[in-house]
N, C-alpha and C positions, 0 to 999 in steps of 0.2 A: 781468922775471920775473913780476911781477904781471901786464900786461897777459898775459902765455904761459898763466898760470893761468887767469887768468880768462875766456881765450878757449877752453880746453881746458875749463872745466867748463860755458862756455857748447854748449861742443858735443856733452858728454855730456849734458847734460838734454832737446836735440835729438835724441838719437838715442834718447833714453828717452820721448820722446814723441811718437817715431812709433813705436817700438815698441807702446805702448802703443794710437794711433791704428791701429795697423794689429792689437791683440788686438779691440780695440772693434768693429773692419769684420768683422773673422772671427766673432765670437760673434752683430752684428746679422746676418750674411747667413745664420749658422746656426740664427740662430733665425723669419729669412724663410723659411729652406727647411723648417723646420718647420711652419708656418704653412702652407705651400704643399700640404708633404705630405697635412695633414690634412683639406682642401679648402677653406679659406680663406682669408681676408684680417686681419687686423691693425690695430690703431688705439691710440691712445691718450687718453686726458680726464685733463683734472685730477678735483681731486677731489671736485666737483661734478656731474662726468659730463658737462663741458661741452669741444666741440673746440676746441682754441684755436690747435692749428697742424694745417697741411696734411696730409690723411688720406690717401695716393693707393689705400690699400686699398678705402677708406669710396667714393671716386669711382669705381674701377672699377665696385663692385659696384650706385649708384646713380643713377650719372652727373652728383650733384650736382656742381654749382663749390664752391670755397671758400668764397663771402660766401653761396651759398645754405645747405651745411649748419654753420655758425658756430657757435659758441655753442651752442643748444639747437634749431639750423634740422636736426638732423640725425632730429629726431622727424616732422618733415613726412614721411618717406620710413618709415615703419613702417605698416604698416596701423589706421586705426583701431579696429578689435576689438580690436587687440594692445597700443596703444598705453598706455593704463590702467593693465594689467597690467606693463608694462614698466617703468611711471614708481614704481609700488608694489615694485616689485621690486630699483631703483635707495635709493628708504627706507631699507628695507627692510637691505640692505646696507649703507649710510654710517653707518647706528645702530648697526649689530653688528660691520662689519668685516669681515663673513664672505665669500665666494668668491660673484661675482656670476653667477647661472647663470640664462638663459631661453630661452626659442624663441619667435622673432616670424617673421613675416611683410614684409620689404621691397621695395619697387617697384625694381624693374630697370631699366636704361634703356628698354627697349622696351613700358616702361608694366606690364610681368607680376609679378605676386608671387611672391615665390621664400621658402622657409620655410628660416629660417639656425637652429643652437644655437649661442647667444652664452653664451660664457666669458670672465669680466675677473677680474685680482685687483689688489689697490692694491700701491701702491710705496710704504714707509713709511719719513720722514727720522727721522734720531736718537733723536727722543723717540716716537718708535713711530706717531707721528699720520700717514695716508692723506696721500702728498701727490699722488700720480696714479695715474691708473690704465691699465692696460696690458690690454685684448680682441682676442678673435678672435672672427669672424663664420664659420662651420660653414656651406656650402651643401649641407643635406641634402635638398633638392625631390626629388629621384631618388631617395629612401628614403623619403622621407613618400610619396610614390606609390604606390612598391611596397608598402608597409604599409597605406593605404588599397584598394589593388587584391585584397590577399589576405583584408581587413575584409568589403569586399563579396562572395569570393568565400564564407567559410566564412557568412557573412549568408545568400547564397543555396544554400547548402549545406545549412544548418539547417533553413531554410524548407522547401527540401526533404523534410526529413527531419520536417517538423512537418506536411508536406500529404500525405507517405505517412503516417505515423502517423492523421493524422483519418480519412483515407481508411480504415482500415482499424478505428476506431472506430466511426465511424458504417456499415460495412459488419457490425459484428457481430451482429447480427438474421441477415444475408443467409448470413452462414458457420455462424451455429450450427444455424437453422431444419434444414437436411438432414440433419444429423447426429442434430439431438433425433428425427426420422426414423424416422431407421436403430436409433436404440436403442428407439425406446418401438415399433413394431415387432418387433423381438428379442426385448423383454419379452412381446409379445404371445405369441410363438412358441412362446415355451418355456412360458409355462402352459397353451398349448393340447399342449404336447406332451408336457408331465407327466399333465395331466389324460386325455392320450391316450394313455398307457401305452407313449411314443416313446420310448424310454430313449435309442438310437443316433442322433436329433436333437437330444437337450440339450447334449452336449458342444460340435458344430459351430454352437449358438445362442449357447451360452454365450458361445463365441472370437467371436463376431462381436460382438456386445454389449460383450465386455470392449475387443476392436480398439477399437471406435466410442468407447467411452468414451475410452480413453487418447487418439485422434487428439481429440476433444474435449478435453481437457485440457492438451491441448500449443498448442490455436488458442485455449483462454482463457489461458494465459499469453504466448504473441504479443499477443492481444489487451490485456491488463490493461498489459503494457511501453509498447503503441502507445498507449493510455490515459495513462498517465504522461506519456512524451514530449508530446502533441498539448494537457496539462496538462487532461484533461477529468475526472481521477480526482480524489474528495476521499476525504479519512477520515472515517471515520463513528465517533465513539466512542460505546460506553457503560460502564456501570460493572458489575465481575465480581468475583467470589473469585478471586486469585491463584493459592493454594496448589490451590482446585478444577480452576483452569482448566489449571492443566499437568499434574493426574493425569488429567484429560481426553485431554489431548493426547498423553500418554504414550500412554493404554491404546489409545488409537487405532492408533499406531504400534507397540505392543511385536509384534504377529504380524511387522510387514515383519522389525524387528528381529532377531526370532528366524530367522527362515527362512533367513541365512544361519548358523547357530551362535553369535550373539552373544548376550549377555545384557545388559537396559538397567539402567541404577542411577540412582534417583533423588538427589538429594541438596539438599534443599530445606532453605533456611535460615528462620531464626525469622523470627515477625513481617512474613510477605509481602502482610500486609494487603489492599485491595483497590485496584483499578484504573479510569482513566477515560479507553479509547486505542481503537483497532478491535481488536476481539477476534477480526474473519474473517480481518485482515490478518494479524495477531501470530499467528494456529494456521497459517493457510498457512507463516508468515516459520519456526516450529518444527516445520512437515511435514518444507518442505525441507530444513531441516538434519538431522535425524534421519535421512530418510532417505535423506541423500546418506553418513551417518555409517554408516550399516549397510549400503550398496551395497560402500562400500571396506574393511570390515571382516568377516574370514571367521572365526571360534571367536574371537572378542575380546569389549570389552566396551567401549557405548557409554554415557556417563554426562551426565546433563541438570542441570547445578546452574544454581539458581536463588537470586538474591540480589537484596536492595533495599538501595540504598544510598541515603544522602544527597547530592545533588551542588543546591550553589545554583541556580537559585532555589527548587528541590522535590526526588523523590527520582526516582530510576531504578531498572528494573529491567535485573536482568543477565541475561539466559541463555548461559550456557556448555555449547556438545555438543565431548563429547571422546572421542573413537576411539582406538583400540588399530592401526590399520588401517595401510595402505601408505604411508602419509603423502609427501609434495610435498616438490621441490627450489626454492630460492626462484627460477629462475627460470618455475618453474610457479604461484606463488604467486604473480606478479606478472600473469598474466592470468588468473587463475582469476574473476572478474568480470566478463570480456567477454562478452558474449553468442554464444551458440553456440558456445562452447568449453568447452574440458576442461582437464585437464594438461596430456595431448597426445595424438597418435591413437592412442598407441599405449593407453591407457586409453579412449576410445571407442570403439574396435573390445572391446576386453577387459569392458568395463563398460557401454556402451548409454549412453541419454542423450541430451539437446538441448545440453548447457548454458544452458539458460532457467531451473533453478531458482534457483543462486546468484544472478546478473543479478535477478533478481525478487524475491528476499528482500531484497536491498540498494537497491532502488529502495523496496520496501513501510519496510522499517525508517526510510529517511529520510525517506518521506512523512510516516511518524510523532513524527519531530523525532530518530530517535536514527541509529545506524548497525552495521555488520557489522564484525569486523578477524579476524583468521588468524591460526595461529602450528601453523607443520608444520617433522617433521624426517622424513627420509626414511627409511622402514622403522620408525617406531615409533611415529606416528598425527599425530593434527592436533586442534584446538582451534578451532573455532570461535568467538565471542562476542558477540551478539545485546544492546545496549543499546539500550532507549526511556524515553522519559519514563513513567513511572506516569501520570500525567494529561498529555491529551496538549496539546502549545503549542494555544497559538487557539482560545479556549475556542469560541468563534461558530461553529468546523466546526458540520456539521450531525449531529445525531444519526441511530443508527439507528432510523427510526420502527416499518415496520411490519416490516421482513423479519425472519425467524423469526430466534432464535439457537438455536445448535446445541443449550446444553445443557435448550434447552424442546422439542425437536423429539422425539416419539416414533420410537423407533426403528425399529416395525414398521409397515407399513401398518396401516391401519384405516380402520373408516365406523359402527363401532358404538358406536365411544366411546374414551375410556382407559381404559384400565384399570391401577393402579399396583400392583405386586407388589412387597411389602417382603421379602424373605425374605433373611438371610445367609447360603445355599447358591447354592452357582455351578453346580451340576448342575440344582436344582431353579427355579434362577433361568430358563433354558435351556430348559426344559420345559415351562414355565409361559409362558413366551414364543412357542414354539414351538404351542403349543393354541391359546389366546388367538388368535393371530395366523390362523391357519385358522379360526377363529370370524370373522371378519371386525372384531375389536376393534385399535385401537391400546394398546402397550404400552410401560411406563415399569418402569424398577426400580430399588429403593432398596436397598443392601444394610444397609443399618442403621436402627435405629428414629429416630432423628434427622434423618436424611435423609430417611426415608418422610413425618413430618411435614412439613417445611419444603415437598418436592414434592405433596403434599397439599394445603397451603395457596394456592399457587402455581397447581396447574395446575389443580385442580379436578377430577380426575376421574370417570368414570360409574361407578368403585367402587372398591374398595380390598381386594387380596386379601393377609392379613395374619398372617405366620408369629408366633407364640408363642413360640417357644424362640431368644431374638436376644441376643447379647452389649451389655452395658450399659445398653440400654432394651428393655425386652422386648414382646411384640406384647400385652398386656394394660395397660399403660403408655400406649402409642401408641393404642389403643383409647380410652382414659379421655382422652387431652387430644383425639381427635377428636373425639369427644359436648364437650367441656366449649367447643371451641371454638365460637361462632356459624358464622365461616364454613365449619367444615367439617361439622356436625352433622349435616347432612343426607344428609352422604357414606355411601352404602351400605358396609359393611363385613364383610368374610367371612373369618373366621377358619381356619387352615389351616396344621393340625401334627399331630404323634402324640402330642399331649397334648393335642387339641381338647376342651373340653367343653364340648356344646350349648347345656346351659342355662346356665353361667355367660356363657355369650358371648351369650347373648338376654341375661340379664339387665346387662348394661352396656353395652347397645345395639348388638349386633351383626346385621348381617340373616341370618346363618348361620354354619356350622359346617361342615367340612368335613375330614377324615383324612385324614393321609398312611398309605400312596399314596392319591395321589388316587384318586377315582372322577369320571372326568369325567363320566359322565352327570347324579351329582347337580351338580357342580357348572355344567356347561348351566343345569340344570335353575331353580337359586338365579339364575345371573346374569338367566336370561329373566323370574324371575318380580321381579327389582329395579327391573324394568326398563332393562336397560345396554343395550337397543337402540334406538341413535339414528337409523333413518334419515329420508328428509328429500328434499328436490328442491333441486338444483343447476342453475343457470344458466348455463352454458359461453358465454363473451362472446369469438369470437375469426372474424378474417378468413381463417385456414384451415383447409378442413374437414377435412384428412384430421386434423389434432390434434383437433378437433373428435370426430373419431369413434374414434378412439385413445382420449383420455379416457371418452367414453361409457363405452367396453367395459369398461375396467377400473373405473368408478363405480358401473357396473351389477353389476358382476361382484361389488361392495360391497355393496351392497343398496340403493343412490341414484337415486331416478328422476332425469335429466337431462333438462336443455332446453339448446337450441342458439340461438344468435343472430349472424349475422356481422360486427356492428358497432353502435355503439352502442346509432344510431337502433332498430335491430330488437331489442334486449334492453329497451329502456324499453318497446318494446308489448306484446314479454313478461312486463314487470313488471307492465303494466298489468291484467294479466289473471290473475295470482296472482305476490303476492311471493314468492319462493325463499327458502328456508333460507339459502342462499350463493349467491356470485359469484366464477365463476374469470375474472379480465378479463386481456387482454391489453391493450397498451397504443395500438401503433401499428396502426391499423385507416383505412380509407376511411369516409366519410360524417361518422361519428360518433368520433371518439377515444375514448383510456379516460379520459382525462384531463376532456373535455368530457360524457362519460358517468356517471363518478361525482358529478358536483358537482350533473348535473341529477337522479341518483338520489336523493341525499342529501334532495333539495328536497322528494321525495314523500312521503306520508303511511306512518304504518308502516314505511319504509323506512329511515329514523337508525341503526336499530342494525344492519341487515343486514350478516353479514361479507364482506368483499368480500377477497378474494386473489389479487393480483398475479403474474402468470403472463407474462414477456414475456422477450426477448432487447435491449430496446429498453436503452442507457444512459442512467439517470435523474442528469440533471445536480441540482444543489445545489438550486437555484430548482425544479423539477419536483419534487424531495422534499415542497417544504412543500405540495404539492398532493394530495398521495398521505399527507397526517400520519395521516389517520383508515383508512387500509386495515389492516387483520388481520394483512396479514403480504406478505411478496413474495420470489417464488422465480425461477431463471433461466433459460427454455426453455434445454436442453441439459443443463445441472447438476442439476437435478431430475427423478431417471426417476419414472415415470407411481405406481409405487408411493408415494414419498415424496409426490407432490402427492391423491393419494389417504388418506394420512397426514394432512396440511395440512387437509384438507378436514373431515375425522373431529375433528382438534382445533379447530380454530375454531367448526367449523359446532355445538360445543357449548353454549357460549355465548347460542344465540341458537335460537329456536323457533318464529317465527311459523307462522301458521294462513294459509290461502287468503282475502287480505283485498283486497275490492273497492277499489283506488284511483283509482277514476276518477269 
């Protein structure tokens, strides 16, 4: 009975141990085909990471023998760039325990590197300690290819995309030149057709000058994107009043706003202190949004709030524009940033449009360190939201040196001077503008006595015509700190209201007196004898003549004798022969550059302070600014019709007076 038993349970442990041997062949063969599936091979090490028994996955894939990859013979077959990495990585894992993950490079039998991703985790006995480890070797070469193949294509894709963008940077002289053309002709047209009593040619002038402009305006925004991309655009900061710069940019915009039934709401928060970012960038960045806000909105109300916040390491500014208007489905809000698009067509046929200006507000915002983001519901409006830095990153950008800013630019043409009119009436402001500006003077206006000071101080103008009856500070106030001031003391001042009185206004230095309503003949009569007529001789420095004689007409038409010159060399022999009042230079010229032209001018005697104003379609890179640091000011053939550089001219050319002085 004993041996029965003991033969019967020696045969149930036998059959419990091929059982067993036969769970063990099913799970390894299931976990070969695993292995298999995934495209690899299999291995095991102890727990050193070293082979100690026969790999047949490890030989497939290297063709080593046994005694060759042994032990640590199994590193000869890794490439060595990889190899370092690998062994760091191996540390790395036995210190921590954690899941052994890398991609190397191994030699094949046929001598070829093939790129594997190796996965190992340990096998850990009883007391939890690594006692070997169990990898797969990944043959991904057929996806590292294809991912290199697609690397190189978007590589050469970009390039692409970065040699039409120069292409189309360095073509901007060639696209704007015809167009600046076509407008400062028009301009011509129409004052010869006003002054020719052409009533039935103004309107058909007008539509072509305004066409010209807008197709202008749509190839500087191609342009300024192609700029971006091709990375030839910098920001240029300076430093502004906040709270001024966006009732700026309002009033600019409130007419688009209104035209379709809307009304704009400020809503400006405390404390928006001052700023230090590009200011041409930031009014563009809140043109467009305003006035894509008032395109989509018919009797509603579009609202501009403006905030500063603190965010580390400085503060930012907010602007938020928010519509009442047709508002967006999100799946229209997810490409409303592409370029050349809309919502969808059925809103560009309905509403007109490039879609270039969102695209271009969002390229300028992040040049600026900040960004754009969206929030629409459909039928009850949208929200825009415009953050930058108050001061903008990288202090080293370059500054704006000489180009005008907006809120220094007289609004009207001129060649006789400025003339700055303080008055807080918006009819009489208008009026006054309106004379002035057929006088051939440039004209500024302050609507309050605080402001008439500050632009006083600032711009210096050929006089100051200066209403009496003003809320808070009044024109007899403003009078006494312009006498009390040095620098403005000298400023002619001509008082003008229905409480003028002559002799108190002589007697606290005023140069006249003058009643509403005006009498413009006395008052001709005052400004000619103040002398606020500044004209003067102009140097016109440019390689084409028809611009050349474009400006003429209209400088003349100012009261400015011009000279002509088509390149440098021929403006320095002009100079040689009587310095000019000013210098309109263009930049890119034959012979002589402007760049090699100003530096030798500079060297000449009497010539230091001469204004000189940049007049070209040419893009002045970073480096090319600090060349140009001493220029007046600089404007963009196309962007500046012939009036506004007729303007330029009138204010700079104040400054500065010379006489016909032998330099040679």
């Amino acid at each position: 009975m004993t041996f029965v038993i003991l033969f019967l349970a020696m045969m149930a442990v036998s059959l419990d141990q091929k059982r067993t041997q036969r769970r063990l062949h099913i799970s390894e063969a299931r976990f070969r085909s695993a292995v298999r599936a995934v495209g690899g091979v299999m291995w095991t090490a102890d727990a050193a990471g070293r082979f100690v028994e026969e790999q047949p996955g490890w030989e497939q894939i290297t063709g080593q023998a046994f005694a060759e990859y042994r032990g640590d013979g199994w590193a000869a077959a890794v490439h060595p760039d990889d190899l370092a990495r690998t062994r760091r990585a191996w540390a790395e894992v036995r210190r921590t325990g954690a899941v052994y993950v890398v991609d190397q490079r191994v030699r094949a039998p046929n001598g070829d590197w093939r790129f594997y991703d190796v996965r190992a985790v340990p096998v850990r006995d009883a007391e939890g300690a690594a006692r070997e480890w169990v990898g797969v070797h990944a043959d991904v070469t057929e996806r590292h290819a294809h991912e290199a193949a697609l690397r190189e294509a978007r590589e050469a894709a970009e390039e692409a995309s970065r040699a039409k963008s120069r292409f189309l940077a360095n073509m901007s002289h060639e696209l704007r030149t015809p167009l600046s053309a076509v407008i400062g002709y028009a301009e011509m047209l129409e004052e010869e057709a006003e002054d020719l009593g052409q009533q039935s040619l103004l309107a058909d002038l007008g539509k072509i000058r305004a066409n010209a402009q807008h197709l202008l305006g749509l190839i500087n925004d191609v342009l300024d994107l192609s700029k971006i991309e091709a990375e030839r655009m910098d920001a240029a900061p300076e430093e502004f009043g906040v709270e001024a710069f966006v009732r700026e940019a309002a009033a600019t915009v409130e007419a688009l706003v209104a035209k379709r039934g809307n009304h704009l709401v400020l809503d400006l928060g405390p404390d928006l202190g001052r700023a230090h970012t590009d200011a041409v960038k930031l009014r563009q960045c809140l043109f467009n949004l305003l006035g894509n806000a008032a395109k989509f909105t018919e009797g509603g109300t579009v609202t501009l709030r403006v905030r500063r916040e603190p965010v580390p390491p400085g503060e930012r500014l907010v602007f938020a524009v928010e519509d009442t208007g047709i508002g967006m489905t999100p799946e229209q809000v997810a490409r409303l940033f592409n370029r050349f698009s809309q919502a969808d067509e059925s809103t560009t046929r309905r509403f007109g449009g490039t879609g270039l200006g969102l695209a271009l507000t969002k390229a300028f915002a992040e040049l600026m360190g900040g960004g754009v983001t969206v929030e629409s519901q459909e039928g009850r409006g949208t929200t825009f939201t415009l953050a930058v830095p108050a001061i903008l990153p990288h202090a080293s950008a370059r500054t704006r040196g000489g180009e005008a800013s907006a809120t220094e630019t007289p609004t009207p043409a001129g060649s006789r001077g400025l003339i700055l009119v303080v008055d807080d009436e918006a009819s009489h402001q208008d009026l006054m503008a309106r004379f002035l500006t057929r006088q051939g003077f440039a004209v500024r206006i302050a609507e309050d006595g605080r402001t008439g000071l500050d632009l006083a101080r600032k711009l210096r103008p050929a006089a100051v015509l200066l209403d009496v009856m003003m809320p808070e500070v009044d024109g007899w106030a403003v009078l006494a700190s312009l006498k009390d001031d040095p620098a403005t003391r000298d400023i002619p001042v001509i008082m003008m209201s229905f409480v003028a009185d002559a002799a108190l206004s002589t007697s606290l230095g005023a140069a006249g007196a003058v009643s509403k309503p005006v009498d413009w003949a006395r008052l001709t009569g005052i400004l000619d004898r103040v002398g606020a007529n500044r004209s003067g001789d102009v140097l016109v420095v440019d390689d084409d003549p028809d611009l050349r004689g474009r400006l003429r007409t209209v400088l003349e038409r100012h009261g400015w004798a011009v000279r002509e010159a088509g390149d440098g060399a021929q403006a320095l022999a002009q100079i040689s022969e009587r310095v000019p009042r000013l210098v309109l230079l263009d930049l890119t010229m034959p012979v002589m550059d402007g760049f090699a032209f100003l530096r030798a001018m500079r060297g000449l005697p009497a010539c230091a302070e001469v204004p000189v104003v940049v007049l070209s379609a040419r893009e002045v890179s970073a480096s090319e600014w600090e060349h140009l640091a001493d220029a007046a000011g600089m404007m963009r053939k196309g962007d500046a019709s012939l009036q506004k550089v007729a303007a330029e001219v009138g204010r700079f050319a104040m400054s500065n007076e010379p006489g016909p002085v032998d330099v040679q």
